[in-house]
C-alpha positions as CSV (number, residue, x, y, z in Angstrom):
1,X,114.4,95.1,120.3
2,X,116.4,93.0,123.2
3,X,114.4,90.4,125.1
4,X,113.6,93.0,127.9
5,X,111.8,95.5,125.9
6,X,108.0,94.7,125.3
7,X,106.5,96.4,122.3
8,X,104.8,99.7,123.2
9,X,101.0,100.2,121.5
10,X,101.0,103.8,119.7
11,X,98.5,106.0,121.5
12,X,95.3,107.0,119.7
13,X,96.1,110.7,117.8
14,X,93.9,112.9,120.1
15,X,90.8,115.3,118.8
16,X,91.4,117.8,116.6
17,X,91.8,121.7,118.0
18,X,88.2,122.5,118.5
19,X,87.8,126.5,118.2
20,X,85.1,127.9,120.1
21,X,82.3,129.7,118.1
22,X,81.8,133.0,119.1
23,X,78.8,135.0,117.5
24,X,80.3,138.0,116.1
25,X,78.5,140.3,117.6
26,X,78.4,143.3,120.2
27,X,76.8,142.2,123.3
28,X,76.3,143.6,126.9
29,X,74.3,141.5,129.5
30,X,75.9,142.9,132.9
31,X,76.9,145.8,134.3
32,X,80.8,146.3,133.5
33,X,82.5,144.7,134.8
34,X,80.5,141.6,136.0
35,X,79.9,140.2,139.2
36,X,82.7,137.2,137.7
37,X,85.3,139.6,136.6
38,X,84.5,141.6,140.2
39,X,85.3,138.0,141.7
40,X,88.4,137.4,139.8
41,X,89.9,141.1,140.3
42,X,89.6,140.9,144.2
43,X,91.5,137.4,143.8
44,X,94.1,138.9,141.5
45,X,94.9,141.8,143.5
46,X,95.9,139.7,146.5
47,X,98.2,138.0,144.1
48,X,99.4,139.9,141.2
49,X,101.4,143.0,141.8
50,X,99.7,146.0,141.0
51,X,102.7,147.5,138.3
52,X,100.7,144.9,136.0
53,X,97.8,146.8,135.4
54,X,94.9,146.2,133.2
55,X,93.1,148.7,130.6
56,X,89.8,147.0,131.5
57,X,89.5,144.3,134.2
58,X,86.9,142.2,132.5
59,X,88.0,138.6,132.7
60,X,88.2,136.9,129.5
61,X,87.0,133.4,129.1
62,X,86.7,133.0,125.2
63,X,87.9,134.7,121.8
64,X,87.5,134.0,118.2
65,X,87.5,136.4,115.4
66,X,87.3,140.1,116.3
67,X,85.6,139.4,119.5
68,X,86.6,139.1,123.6
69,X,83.6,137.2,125.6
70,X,84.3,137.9,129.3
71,X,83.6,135.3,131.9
72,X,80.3,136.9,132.6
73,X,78.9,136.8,129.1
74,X,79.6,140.0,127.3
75,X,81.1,140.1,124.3
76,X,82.9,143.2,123.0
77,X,84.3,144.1,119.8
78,X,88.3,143.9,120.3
79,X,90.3,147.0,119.0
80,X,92.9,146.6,120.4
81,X,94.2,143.1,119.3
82,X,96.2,142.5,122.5
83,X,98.2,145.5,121.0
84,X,98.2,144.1,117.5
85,X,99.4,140.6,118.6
86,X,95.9,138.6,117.2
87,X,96.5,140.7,113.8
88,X,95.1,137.1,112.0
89,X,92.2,137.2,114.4
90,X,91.5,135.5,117.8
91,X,92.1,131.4,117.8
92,X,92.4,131.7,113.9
93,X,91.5,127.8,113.5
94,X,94.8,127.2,111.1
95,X,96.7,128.8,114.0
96,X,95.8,126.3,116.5
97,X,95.7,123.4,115.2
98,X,99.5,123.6,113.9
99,X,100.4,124.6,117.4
100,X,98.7,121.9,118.9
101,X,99.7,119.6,116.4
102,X,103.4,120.5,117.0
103,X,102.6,120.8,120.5
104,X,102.1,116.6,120.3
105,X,105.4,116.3,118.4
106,X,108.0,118.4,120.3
107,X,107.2,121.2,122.9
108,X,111.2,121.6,123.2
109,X,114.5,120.8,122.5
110,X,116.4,124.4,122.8
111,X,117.5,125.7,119.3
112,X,121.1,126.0,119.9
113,X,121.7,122.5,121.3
114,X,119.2,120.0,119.0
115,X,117.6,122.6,115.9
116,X,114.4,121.6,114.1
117,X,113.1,122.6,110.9
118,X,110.4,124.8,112.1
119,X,113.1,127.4,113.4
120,X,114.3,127.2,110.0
121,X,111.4,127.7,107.9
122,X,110.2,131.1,110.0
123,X,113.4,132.4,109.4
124,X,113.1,131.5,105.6
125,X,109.4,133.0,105.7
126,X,111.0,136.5,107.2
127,X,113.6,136.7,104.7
128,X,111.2,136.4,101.8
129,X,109.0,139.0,103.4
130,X,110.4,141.6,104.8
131,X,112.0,144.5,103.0
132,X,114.9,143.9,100.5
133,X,116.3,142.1,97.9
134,X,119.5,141.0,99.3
135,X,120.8,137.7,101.1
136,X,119.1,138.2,104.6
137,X,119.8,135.8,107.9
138,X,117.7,135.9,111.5
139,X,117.8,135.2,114.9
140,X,114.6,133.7,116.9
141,X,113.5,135.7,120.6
142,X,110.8,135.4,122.9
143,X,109.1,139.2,122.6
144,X,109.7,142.9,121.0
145,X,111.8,143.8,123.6
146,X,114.4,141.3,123.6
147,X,114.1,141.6,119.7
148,X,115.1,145.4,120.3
149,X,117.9,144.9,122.5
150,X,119.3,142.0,120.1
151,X,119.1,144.3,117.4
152,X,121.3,147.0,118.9
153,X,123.6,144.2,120.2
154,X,124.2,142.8,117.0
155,X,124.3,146.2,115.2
156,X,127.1,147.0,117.9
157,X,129.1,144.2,116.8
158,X,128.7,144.8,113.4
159,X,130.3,148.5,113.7
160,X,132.5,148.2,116.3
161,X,130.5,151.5,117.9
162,X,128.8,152.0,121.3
163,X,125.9,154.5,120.9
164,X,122.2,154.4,120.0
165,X,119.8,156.2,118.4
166,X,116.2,156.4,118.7
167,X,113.5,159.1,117.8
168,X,111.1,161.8,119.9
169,X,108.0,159.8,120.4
170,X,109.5,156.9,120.4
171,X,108.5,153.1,122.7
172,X,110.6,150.3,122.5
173,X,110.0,148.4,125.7
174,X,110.4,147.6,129.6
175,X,113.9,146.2,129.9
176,X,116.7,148.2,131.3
177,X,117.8,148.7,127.7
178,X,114.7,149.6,125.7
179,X,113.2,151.8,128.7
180,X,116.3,154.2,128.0
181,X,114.9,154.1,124.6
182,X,111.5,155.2,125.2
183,X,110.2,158.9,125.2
184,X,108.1,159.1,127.8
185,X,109.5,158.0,131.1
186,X,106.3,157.0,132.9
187,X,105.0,154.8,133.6
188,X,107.9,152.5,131.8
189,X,110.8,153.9,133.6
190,X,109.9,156.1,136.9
191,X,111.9,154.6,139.7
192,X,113.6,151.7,137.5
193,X,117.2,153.3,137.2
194,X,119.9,153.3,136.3
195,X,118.8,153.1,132.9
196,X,121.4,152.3,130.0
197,X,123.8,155.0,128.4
198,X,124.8,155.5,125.3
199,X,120.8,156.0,124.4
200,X,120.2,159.4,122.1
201,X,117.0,160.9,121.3
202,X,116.5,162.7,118.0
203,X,113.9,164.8,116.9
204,X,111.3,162.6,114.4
205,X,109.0,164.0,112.0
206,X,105.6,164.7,113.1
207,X,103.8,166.1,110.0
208,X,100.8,167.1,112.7
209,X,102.3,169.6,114.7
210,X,105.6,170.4,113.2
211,X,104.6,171.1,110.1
212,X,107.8,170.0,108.3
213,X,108.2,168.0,104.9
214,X,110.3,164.4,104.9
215,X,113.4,166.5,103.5
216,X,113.1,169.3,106.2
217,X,112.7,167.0,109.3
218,X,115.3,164.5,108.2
219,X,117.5,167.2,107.7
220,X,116.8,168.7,111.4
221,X,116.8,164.9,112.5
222,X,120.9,164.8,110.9
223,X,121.8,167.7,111.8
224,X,121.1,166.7,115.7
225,X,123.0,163.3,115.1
226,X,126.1,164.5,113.7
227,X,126.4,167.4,116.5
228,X,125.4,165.7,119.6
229,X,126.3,162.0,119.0
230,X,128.7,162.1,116.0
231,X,128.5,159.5,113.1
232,X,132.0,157.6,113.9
233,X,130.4,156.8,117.5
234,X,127.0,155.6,116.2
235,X,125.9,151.8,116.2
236,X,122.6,151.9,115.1
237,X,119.3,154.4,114.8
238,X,116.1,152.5,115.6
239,X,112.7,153.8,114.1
240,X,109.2,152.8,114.2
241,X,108.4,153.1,110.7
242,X,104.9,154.4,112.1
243,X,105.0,155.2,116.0
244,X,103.4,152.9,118.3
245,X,102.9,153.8,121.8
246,X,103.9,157.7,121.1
247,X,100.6,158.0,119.1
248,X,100.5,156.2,115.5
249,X,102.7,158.8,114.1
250,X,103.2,158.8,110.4
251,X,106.6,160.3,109.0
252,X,106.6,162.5,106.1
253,X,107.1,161.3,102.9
254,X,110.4,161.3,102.3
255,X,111.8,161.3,105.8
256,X,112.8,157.2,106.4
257,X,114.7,157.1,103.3
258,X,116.9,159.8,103.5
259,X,117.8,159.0,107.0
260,X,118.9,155.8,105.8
261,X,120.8,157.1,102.9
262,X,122.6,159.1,105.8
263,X,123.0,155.9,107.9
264,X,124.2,153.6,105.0
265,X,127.0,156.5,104.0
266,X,128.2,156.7,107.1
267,X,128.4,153.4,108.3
268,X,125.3,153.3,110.7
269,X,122.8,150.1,110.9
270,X,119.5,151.5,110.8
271,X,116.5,149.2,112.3
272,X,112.8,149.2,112.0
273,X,110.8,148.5,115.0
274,X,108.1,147.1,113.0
275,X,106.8,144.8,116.2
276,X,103.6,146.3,116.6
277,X,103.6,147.6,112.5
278,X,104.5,144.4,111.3
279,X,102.8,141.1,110.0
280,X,100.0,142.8,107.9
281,X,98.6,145.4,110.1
282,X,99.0,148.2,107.5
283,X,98.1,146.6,104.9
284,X,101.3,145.8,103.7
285,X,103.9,143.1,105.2
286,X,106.3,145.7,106.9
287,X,105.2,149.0,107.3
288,X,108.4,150.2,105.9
289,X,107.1,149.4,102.2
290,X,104.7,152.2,102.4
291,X,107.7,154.8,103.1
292,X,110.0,153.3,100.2
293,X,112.3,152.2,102.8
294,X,114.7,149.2,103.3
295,X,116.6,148.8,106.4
296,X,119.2,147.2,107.5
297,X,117.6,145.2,110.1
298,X,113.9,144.2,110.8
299,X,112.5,143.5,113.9
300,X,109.0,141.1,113.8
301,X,106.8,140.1,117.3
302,X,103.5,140.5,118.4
303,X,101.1,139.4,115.5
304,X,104.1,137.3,114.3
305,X,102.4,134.2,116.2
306,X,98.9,135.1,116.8
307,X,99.1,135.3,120.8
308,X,101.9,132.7,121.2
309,X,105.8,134.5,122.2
310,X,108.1,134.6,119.7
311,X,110.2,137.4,117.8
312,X,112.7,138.1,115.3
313,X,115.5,139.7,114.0
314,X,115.9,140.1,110.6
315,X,118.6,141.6,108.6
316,X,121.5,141.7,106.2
317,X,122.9,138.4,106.3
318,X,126.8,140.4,106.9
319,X,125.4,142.3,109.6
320,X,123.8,139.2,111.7
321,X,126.8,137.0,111.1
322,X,128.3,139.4,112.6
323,X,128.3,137.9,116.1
324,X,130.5,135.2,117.2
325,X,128.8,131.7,117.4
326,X,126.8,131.4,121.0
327,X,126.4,135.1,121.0
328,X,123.4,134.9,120.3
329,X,120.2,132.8,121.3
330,X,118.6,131.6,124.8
331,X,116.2,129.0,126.0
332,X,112.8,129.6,124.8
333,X,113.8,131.9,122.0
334,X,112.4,130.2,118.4
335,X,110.0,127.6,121.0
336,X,108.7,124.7,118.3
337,X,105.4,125.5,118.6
338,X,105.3,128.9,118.3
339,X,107.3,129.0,115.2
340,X,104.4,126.2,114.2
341,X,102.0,128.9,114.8
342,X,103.8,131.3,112.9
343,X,104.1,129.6,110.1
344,X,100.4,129.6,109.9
345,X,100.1,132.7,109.7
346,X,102.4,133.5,107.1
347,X,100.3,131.0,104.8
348,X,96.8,132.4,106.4
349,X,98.2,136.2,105.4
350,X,99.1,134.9,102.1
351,X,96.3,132.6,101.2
352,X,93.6,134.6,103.0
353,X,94.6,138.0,101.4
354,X,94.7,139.3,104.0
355,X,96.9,142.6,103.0
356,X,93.9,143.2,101.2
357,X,91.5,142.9,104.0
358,X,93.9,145.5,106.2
359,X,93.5,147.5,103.3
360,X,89.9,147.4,103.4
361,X,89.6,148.3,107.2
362,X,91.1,151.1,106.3
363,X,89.4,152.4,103.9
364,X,86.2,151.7,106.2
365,X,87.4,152.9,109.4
366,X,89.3,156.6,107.8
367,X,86.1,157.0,106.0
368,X,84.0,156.7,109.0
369,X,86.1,158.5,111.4
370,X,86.1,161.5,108.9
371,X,82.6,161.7,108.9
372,X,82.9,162.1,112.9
373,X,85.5,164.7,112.6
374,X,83.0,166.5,110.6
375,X,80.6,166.9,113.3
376,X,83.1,166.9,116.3
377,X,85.7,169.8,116.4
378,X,87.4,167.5,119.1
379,X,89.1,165.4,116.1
380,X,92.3,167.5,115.2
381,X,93.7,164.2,113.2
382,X,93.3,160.7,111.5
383,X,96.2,159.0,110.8
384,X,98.1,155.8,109.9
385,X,98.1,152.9,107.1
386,X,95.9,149.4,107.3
387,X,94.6,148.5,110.6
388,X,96.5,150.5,112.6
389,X,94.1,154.1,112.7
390,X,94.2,156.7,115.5
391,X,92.6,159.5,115.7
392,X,94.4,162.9,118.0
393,X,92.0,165.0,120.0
394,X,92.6,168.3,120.8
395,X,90.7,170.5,122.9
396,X,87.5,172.0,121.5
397,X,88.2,174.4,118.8
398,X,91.7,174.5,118.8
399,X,92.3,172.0,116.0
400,X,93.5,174.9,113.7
401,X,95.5,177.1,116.6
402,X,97.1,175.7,119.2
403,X,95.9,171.8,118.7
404,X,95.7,171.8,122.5
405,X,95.8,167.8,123.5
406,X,92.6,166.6,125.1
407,X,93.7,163.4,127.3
408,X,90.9,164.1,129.5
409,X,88.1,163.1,126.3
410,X,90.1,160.2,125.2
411,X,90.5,158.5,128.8
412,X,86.3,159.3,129.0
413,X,85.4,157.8,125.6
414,X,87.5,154.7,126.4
415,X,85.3,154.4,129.5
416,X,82.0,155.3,127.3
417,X,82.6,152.6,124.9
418,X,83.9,149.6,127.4
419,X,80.4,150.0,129.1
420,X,78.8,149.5,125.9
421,X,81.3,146.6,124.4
422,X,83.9,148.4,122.4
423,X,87.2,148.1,123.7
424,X,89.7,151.4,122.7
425,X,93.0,152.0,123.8
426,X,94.5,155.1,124.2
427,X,98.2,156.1,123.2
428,X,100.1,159.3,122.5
429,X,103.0,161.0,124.5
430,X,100.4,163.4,126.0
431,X,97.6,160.5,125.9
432,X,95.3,162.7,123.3
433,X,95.6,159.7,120.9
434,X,92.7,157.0,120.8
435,X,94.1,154.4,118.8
436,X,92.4,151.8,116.1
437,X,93.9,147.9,116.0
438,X,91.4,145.5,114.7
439,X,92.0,142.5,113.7
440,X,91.7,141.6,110.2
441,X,88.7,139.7,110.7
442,X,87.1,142.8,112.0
443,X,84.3,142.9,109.3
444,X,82.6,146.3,108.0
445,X,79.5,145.6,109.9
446,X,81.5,145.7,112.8
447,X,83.6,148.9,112.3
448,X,80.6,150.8,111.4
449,X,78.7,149.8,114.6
450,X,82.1,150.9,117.0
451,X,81.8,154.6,115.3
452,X,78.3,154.3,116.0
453,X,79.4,154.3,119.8
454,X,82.1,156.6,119.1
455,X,79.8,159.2,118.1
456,X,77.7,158.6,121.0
457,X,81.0,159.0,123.1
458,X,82.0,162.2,121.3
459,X,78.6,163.6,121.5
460,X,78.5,162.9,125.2
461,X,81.8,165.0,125.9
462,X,79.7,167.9,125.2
């Protein structure tokens, strides 16, 4: 210390991250929405642009566990999960205080000029957990987007090859990249073009309506690639192990791994999209375990950080070194404190067992749903792994024939159950699909008091 520096006093370490205690419970004490949220929606509509639209434009002021408490006092049971992000529950209390305690220590430096270990431990965390035995290396990004359009980057570097692959059914994001990707054009594309070339879209296997067995629709799925793309001009295919947005579609058995027996034998990187199947929400790690698959490369966000942005891709450690050094990175990507955070919940799904409680959702939730299909012809499916359930509905009677989707009851039972504190989301290329995606706190109690609504919902499309 030189004469004109005075000794500085270190400041007193702040409060712990307090957690606010929310009763786990179902509770409605205003019409819906409240005279707040009513407030706050005629503010936000002067502001916000009206492309960012909300499912249900209650105004949350609080969240713990498996349940949203609006600013006017309700409290509805979450299933939706921000779209699987808060997979370890809302504010998980581990989960917070390592953010905020990183938050004191360093809330950014920028990776690729002045690293820190935190990076580095995610990305040793995703190699031990996601699929395969083999050396594996990653890359740190802000959302599931940017971890698609990374993955195809570094895929195309890797081969040398230009095109891409996705599947029918298929949602992979809002930039100009991974809209070209997506199935359904509206309301992620309509307007926004040019969109990206080189994008092909296969047929997938969707055991529900086409009837065919893993071999058969991988075969058909082959067959398209080699006669409209060709093999030698191929980067990358890109799969949801189970499809999100397009309706929690399950493959059939079979199907993943021959495809990437294809890809590997002809020199094509194959991704999983597990962003929204990912980080324990079937019950597994990666989806891709319950399919007997190993891909090449792994894409992680959403419930990777319990609500804070971060991503990942992960892959063979020849494939991602594949890009030259500043190829790949950028500013916020691998942020301190949201690699804290997901750190935390790698130990909290490890130490928590909470693969085990995914597991037991499902076996709650499928159990209950078939019950209601029992009584209401309108359920022509239940699908999925964990706790990511949907259920298709079809219009009345023609689960066996035609399997006619229903939209119309799934955009009303959304509706039904908001008013009442349940909060569904819909999904499915023809919006037939009501979707399940607890959190893993989401107790038994819980899931047996949303069918309880749900029946009342079904009953009342009648």
């Amino acid at each position: 210390m030189t004469d004109t520096q005075t000794p500085v006093e270190p400041l007193p370490a702040p409060p712990a991250a307090a957690v606010p205690a929310v009763p786990q419970e179902r509770r409605i004490v205003t019409a819906i929405p409240g005279p707040r949220s009513q407030e706050l929606h005629a503010r936000r509509t002067a502001v916000v642009s009206s492309g960012v639209s909300s499912v249900l434009p209650v105004y949350i002021e609080r969240a713990n566990g498996a349940v949203l408490v609006d600013v006017d006092g309700n409290h509805f049971l979450d299933f939706g999960a921000g779209i699987g992000v808060t997979t370890a529950g809302h504010t998980p209390a581990r989960v917070v205080e390592a953010a905020v305690a990183q938050a004191r220590d360093v809330l950014h430096t920028l990776f690729t000029i002045t690293p820190y270990e935190e990076y580095v431990r995610v990305a040793e965390l995703l190699a031990e957990h996601t699929p395969g035995d083999f050396a594996k290396k990653s890359v740190l990004v802000n959302s599931g987007a940017e971890a698609v359009e990374n993955g195809v980057k570094i895929a195309r570097k890797y081969t040398g090859r230009r095109a891409v692959a996705v599947l029918d059914h298929a949602y992979h994001g809002r930039t100009n990249l991974t809209m070209a990707m997506n199935y359904k054009a509206m309301p992620y594309a309509t307007g926004f073009g040019p969109l990206a070339g080189d994008v092909y879209h296969a047929p997938s296997s969707y055991p529900y309506r086409d009837g065919l067995s893993g071999a058969e629709a991988a075969a058909r799925t082959i067959g398209w690639l080699e006669k409209v793309v060709g093999a030698t001009d191929l980067a990358c295919l890109v799969v949801e192990p189970i499809q999100g947005e397009g309706g929690f579609m399950v493959p059939a058995e079979g199907f993943l791994p021959a495809l990437q027996e294809w890809c590997t034998a002809n020199g094509v990187v194959m991704i999983a999209d597990e962003i929204q199947s990912g980080m324990a929400r079937t019950g597994r790690y990666y989806a891709s375990e319950h399919f007997g698959w190993v891909p090449d490369l792994v894409l992680s966000a959403k419930g990777i950080a319990a609500g804070l942005p971060l991503a990942a891709v992960t892959g063979r450690a020849e494939i991602m070194d594949a890009s030259q050094p500043g190829g790949l990175g950028g500013t916020f990507g691998g942020n301190p404190v949201a690699c804290a955070a997901a750190i935390a919940v790698f130990e909290a799904i490890d130490e928590e067992d909470l693969l085990a409680e995914g597991r037991r959702i499902e076996a709650t939730l499928t159990a209950g749903l078939e019950r209601l299909r029992a009584e209401h012809d309108v359920i022509g499916d239940i699908r999925g792994h964990g706790a990511m359930i949907a259920i298709e509905l079809v219009q009345p009677g023609t689960a066996e024939t035609t399997k006619a989707p229903n939209a119309d009851a799934v955009g009303r039972i959304v509706s039904f159950a908001a008013e009442r504190g349940v909060l569904f989301l819909s999904a499915g290329t023809w919006g037939n699909v009501l979707r399940f995606l607890p959190s893993l706190r989401m107790t038994d109690a819980l899931i047996e008091d949303a069918l309880g609504v749900l029946d009342e919902a079904l009953a009342a499309l009648a």
